[in-house]
N, C-alpha and C positions, 0 to 999 in steps of 0.2 A: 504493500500500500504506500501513496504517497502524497501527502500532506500539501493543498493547494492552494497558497491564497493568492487572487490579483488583488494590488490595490489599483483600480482604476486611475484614482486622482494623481498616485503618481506616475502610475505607468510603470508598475515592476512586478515579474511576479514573486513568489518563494515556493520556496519545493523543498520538503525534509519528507526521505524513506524514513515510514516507521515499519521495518520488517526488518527480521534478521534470517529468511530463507530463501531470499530473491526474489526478483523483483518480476512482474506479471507483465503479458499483452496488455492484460485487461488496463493496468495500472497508467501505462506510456500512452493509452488511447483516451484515458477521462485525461489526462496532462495537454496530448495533442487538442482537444473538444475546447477543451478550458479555454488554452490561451488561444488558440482561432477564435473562440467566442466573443474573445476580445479584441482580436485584428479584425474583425468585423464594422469595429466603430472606430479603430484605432487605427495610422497607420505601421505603427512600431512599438517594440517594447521598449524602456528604455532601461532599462536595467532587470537580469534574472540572480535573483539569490539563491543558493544550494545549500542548506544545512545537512548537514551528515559527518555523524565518526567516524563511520566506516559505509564503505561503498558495501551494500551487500550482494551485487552481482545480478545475475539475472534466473529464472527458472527451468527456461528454455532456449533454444534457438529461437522462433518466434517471437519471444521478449526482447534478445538482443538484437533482432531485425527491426524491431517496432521502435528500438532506442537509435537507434542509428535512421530511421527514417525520421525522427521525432528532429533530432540534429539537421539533420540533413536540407530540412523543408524550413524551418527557423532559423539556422545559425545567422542570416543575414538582418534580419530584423531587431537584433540585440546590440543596443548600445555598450551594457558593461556586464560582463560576468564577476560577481561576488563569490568565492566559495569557503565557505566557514566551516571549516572542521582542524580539529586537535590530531589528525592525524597526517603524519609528515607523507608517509605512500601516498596518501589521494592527492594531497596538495603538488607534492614534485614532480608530481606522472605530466610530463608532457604533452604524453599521446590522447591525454584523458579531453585535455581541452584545446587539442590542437583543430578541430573540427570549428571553433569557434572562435576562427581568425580576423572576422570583422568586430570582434568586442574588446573592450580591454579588459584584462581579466585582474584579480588578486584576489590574495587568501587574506582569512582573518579568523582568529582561534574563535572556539564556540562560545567563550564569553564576551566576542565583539560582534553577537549577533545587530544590534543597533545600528555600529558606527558601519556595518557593511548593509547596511538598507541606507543609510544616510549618504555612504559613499556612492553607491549607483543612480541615485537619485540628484547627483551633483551635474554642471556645467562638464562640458570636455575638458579633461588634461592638458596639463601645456606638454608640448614634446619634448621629444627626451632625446641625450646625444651620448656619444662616449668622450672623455675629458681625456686626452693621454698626459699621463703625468713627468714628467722631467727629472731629472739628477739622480737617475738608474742606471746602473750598467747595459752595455748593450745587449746581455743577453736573459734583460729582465722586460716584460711587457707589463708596464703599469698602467691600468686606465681607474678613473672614476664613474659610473654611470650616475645621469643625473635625469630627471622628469621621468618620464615614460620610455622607454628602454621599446623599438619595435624590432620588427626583424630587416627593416632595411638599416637601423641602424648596427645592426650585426654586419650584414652584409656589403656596406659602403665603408664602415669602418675597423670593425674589430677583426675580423675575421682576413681581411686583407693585409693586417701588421703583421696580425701574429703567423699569417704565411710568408711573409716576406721577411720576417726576423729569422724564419725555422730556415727558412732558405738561405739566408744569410752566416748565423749562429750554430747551425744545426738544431740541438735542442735548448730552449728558454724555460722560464719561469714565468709564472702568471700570477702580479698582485692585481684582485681585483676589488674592488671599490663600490660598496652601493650605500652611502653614506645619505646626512638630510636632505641631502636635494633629491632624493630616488626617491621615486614613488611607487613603480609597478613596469612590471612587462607584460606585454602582448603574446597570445597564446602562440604568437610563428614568432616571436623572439624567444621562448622559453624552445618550443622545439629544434629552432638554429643554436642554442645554446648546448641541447642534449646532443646533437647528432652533429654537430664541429669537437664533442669531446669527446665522444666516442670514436672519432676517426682522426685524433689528435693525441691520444694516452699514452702514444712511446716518443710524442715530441716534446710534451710538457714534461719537466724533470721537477715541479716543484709548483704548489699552490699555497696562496696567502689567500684569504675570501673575508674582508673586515667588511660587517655588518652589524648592526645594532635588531635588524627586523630579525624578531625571531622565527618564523615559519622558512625565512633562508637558512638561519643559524642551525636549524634541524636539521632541515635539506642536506645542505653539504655533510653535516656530520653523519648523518644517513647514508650518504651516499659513497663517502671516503675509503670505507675498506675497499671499494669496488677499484680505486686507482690505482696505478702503477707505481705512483710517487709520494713522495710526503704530503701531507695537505693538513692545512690549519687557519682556524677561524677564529678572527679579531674581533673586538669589539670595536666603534669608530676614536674612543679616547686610548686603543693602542695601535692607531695607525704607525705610527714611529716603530714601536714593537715590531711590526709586521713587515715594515718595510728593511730593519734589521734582518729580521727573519729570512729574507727573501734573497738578500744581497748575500747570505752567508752558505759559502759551498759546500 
């Protein structure tokens, strides 16, 4: 089953699975009914919020086609994806919300259900860039992200240093930066970010990741055994730390 409210006035819906045996046709089809019911008067949503601890999956194949159709026929119509849960798997899966590349997406733990109906219901983002940082060795890649992080900004900038340093250097290090001026990345920036580091793990020799937002600070540390290299997570009052850290062979 799954928990539906629109609010009209603002234009968002919410969506919290209360099941813990998978999730139904039946379920994704009152979801699809609902929010059509509401493009009916509406031309878009402007923001969808997802409550959930855990993803509980699906019952059948027929579910998981009904959820993938549900995607499929919306994703354009959604201004901002919220998704609020204490669990760092759902949040860091890229693939989870890669389908919903016209939204801007972020997480927020289950006690900031508020401030993530508050968020989606805001003005546009200002855009986001990558900041490269200065007075590193040449075979360290320091950036800061700042505003909204998309995937063209992977692709015009990050992604093109750090191939032309490996090019250069052979292998680098990567301090990376999402300090107060970060706000969120877009669900094709979080998936250039998975799928440049998975085809990059024997040329990065060394990771620094200084963040203060906790649902990253989990992420990485979730994700860390998985590297080939050292990796370690700063707070933003030990950037200096980090940047020690980073310079030392």
């Amino acid at each position: 089953m799954i928990n539906i409210e629109i609010n009209e006035a603002k234009g968002i819906a919410i969506l919290q699975p209360d099941t813990l045996v998978g999730l139904t046709q039946a379920d994704f089809k009152e979801v699809t009914d609902r929010i059509d019911g509401y493009l009916k008067e509406h031309d878009r949503l402007q923001g969808l919020v997802i409550i959930a601890d855990r993803f509980p999956g699906w019952d059948s194949l027929k579910a998981f086609s009904s959820h993938i159709k549900l995607i499929k026929d919306h994703h354009k119509i959604i201004n901002r994806l919220a998704l609020v849960s204490d669990s760092p798997l759902l949040t860091a899966a890229p693939h989870l919300v890669d389908h919903f590349v016209n939204a801007r997406v972020r997480h927020f733990g289950l006690s900031d259900v508020k401030e993530a109906k508050t968020w989606v219901t805001e003005a546009e983002l200002s855009s986001g860039r990558f900041v490269i940082l200065d007075e590193y060795p040449d075979n360290v890649v320091a950036i800061r992200a700042e505003g909204t992080i998309t995937r063209s900004d992977y692709e015009e900038t990050l992604i093109p240093l750090i191939a032309q340093k490996i090019k250069t250097q052979g292998q680098v290090k990567l301090l990376y930066w999402c300090g107060v001026e970060f706000e969120s990345f877009t669900a094709g920036a979080m998936w250039d970010d998975a799928r440049f580091g998975l085809m990059h793990l024997g040329d990065v020799s060394k990771i620094a990741f200084v963040t203060d937002v906790e649902w990253l600070r989990k992420s990485m540390k979730l994700f860390s055994p998985i590297f080939r290299m050292p990796a370690q997570v700063f707070h933003n009052a030990e950037i200096e730390d980090a940047k020690q850290w980073i310079i030392q062979s």
